[in-house]
Every structure is written in structure tokens, then in C-alpha cells.
N, C-alpha and C positions, 0 to 999 in steps of 0.2 A: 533383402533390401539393406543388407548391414556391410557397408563398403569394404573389401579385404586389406583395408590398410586401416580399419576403425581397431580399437583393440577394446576387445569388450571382458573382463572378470569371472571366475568361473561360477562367483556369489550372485552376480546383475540376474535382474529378472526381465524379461525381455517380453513386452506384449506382441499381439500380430498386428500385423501391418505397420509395423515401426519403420521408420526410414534414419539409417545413419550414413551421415556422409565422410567422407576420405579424413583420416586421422583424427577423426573423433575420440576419446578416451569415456568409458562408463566404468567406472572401478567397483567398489568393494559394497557390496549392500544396497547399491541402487535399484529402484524399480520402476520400469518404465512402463506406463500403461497403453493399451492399445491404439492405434493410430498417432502415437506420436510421431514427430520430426525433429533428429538431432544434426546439427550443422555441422560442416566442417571444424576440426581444429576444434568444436565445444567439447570442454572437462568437464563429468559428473562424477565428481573425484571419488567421493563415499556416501554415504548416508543419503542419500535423495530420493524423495518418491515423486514422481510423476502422476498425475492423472489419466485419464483417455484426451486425444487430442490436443497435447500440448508440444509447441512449437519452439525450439534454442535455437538460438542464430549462431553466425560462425562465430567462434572464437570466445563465446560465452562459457563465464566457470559458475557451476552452480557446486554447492557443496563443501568450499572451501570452510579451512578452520577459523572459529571466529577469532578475531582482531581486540581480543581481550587479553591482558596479562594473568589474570586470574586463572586462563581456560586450562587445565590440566591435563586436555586429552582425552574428556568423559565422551561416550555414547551421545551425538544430540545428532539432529537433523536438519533437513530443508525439507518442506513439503509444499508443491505446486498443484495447485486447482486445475480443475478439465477445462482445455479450451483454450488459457492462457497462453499469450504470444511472450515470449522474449526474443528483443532484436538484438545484434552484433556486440559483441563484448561486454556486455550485461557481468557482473560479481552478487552473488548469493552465499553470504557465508552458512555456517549453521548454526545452531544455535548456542547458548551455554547452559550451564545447567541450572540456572534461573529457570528457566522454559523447558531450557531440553528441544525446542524448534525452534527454525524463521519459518514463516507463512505467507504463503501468496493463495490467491483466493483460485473463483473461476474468474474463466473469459477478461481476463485483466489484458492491456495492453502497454507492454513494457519496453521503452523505447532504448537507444541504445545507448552506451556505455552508465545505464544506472547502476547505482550499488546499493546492496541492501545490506547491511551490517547485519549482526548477532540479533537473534531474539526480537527482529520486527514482523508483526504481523500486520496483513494487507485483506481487507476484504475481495469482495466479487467486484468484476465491472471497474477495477479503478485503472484509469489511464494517467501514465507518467512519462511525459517529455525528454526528453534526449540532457544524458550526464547529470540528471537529479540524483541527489547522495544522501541518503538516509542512514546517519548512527545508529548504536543501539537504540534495540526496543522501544523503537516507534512505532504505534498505531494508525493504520489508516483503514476508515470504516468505506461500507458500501458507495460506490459511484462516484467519490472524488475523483477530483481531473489533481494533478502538477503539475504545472511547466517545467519546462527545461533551465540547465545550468541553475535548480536551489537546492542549497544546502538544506535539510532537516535536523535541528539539534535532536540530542539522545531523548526519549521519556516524552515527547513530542507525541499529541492527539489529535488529529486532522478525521471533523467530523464528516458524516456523511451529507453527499451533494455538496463539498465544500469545492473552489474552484480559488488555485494558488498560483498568482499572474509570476511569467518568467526571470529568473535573475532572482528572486527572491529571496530574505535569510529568514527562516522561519526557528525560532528560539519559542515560542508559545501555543498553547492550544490552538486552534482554528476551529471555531464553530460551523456544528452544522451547518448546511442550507447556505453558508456566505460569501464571500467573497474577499480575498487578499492578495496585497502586491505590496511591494517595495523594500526597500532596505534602511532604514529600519520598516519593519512590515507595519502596516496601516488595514482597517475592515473599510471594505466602502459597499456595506449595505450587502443584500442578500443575493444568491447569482441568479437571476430572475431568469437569463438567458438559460441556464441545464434547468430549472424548475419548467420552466414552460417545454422545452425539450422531452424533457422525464412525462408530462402528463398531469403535472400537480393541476388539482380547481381552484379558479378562480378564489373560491372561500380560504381553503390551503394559504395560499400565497398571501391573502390580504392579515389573515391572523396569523402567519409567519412578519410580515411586513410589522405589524402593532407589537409585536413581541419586538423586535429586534427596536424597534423606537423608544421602548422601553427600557429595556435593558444598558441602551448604547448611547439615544441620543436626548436624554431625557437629563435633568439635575439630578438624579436618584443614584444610588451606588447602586454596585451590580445586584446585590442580595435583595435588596428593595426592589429594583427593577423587578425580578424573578418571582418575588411575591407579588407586585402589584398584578403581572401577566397573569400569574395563576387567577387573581379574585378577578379582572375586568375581562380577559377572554375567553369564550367558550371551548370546551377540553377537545383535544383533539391530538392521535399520536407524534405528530410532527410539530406541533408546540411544544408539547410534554419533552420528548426529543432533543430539541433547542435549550430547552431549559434547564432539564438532570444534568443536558453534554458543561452547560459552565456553573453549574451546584457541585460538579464530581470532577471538576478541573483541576489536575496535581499541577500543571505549570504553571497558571495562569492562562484567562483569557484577553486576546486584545483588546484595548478599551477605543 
């Protein structure tokens, strides 16, 4: 299933049932897990490991060197989760020796022309919208969505079930459970719509709701806020969750 005009490395490791299509490139150290599908025209220049059933669109470069002056040519990576879609001209550089990886999780769905700089890692399940551009070593945990056309500053923490409306400049943390949009970017409260999606209870949602009132819409500074949560609400991991995510916030969170 490896089109005669793909050129594949005599290092690449090649699972069964891989599909590569017409001028595809897999270079130097790459490893492709079983039932993948490589696009036309997609470069896995060096260092990449593929999962089982992950999917590159045409003309997608995964692997490239990262976009750091620092980077000297060390050993790093890209490593892709099973299941994971990347669509049409997607960039994944690799990592620096900070990490030594970028990371993408599972079953992500990754729209096209995004980029992922040096040294970001991406949970499972996160979906990101068409020409979203992530710098360095940004974090994005479990089930967040991004729209399309937002930039992500470097050192950037977008928590889980966080939802980031389109056009966005996101320069600061993004709490769990929330919901963001605009430029300058603004929180409008928790994204009720993926929580009720996701499954969350009724109870969930209302002691996420008293949390975030606290924390955000209350007279209290954030540190107050976070303490009061902790003494008036009942414990539970997705409060606790909300709460560590803006006590362990290096950029700040949005107020």
C-alpha cells in the first residue's frame, strides 16, 4: 500500500496495513504504527513516531526542526497518539532539548494548516480548528476544543474541557471547564454546552458554576476566591481541578 513514487528511509519502520500515498517522504527514524494513512506530498522528515491508526493529510510536515535559535541539532522528537487525524498542511516541529518532544495525544482532531512549534504537548480528544498556531511549549490538557485562525502565546496552559471562541489572541492561562473569546481575550463563565455534552452531573456543574463565581465574579482576589471554594464547597475532582489549574498558573489567569 506504499505508492512507488513515496520514498520511504531504509531506518523508517513501517507498520501493516499502512497506506502511503504518491510522493509522500518518511525519512530517517520514523515509526509508523499499524493502520496508519500518509497523504500525498506529507514529510515525516525524521524523528516521528506514529501510533496505530493515525491519519496525515496531504502536504502535512510532521518532524520538522524546531524554530528555535538555541536548537543545535540534538536528538528530539514528535510523537502522535493512536487515532489522531491531521488534516492538509498541518507543521509539527520537534522538540528542543528542553523536552527532547512535541506531543499530541489520542483521537485528537487536527484541522488544517495548524502549527505546532517546539516542545508543545496536547492531551487526548483535543479538537483544533483550521490555521490555529501554537509557539513553544504550550500545554493543552484533555478535551479542549480551539477555533480556528488563534494564535497561542509560548508557555501558554489551556485547561481541560476549556472551549477558545475563533480569531482569538490567547497570551494567558485558560481554565479548566471555561470558556474564551476575543482579542484581548475575555472568560464568559463555564462552557456548559461540552460539560453537558461530555456527561458531567447536574451536582458537577453547579459546584463548578460556585467555583468559578468565586473565584471570577465575586470582590475577592483570586487567592481568596480559591480558598473560600475550598472551605464552602463540597470536594470533588473537578473543583479541586479548577482550582490547583489557577494556584499553579505560570502565566496568569484571565480575570
Amino acid at each position: 500500500m506504499i505508492h512507488r513514487t513515496a520514498l520511504v528511509d531504509p531506518s523508517a519502520q513501517v507498520g501493516l496495513d499502512v497506506a502511503v500515498e504518491p510522493y509522500a517522504i518518511i525519512g530517517p527514524n520514523v515509526v509508523v504504527g499499524d493502520g496508519c494513512a500518509i497523504g500525498a506530498h506529507a514529510v515525516l522528515e525524521r524523528n516521528v513516531r506514529l501510533g496505530p491508526g493515525v491519519r496525515v493529510g496531504i502536504g502535512t510536515v510532521l518532524g520538522g526542526p524546531p524554530q528555535d535559535l538555541k536548537y543545535q541539532g540534538e536528538d528530539t522528537w514528535v510523537e502522535i497518539g493512536a487515532g489522531t487525524v491531521i488534516r492538509e498542511y498541518c507543521t509539527i516541529n520537534r522538540g528542543t532539548t528542553a523536552t527532547g518532544r512535541t506531543v499530541l495525544g489520542e483521537r485528537c482532531f487536527i484541522m488544517s494548516y495548524v502549527h505546532f512549534a517546539h516542545d508543545c504537548v496536547v492531551g487526548n480528544e483535543v479538537i483544533v480548528a483550521n490555521a490555529t498556531q501554537f509557539a513553544g511549549h504550550v500545554r493543552v490538557d484533555d478535551r479542549a476544543i480551539i477555533s480556528g485562525l488563534t494564535p497561542v502565546h509560548q508557555f501558554v496552559h489551556i485547561g481541560t474541557f476549556a472551549f477558545i471562541g475563533g480569531g482569538s489572541r490567547v497570551n494567558q492561562d485558560i481554565p479548566p471547564y471555561t470558556k474564551a473569546v476575543g482579542n484581548p481575550l475575555h472568560l464568559y463563565g463555564l462552557n456548559s454546552v461540552g460539560l453537558q455534552r461530555a456527561g458531567f452531573s447536574a451536582e458537577t456543574k453547579l459546584a463548578l458554576k460556585k467555583a468559578y463565581r468565586l473565584v471570577f465574579n465575586s470582590d475577592l482576589t483570586l487567592t481568596q476566591g480559591v480558598a473560600r471554594a475550598r472551605q464552602e464547597l463540597p470536594s470533588s475532582p473537578e473543583v479541586e481541578t479548577f482550582l490547583r489549574f489557577i494556584e499553579e498558573s505560570q502565566r496568569g489567569v484571565l480575570a
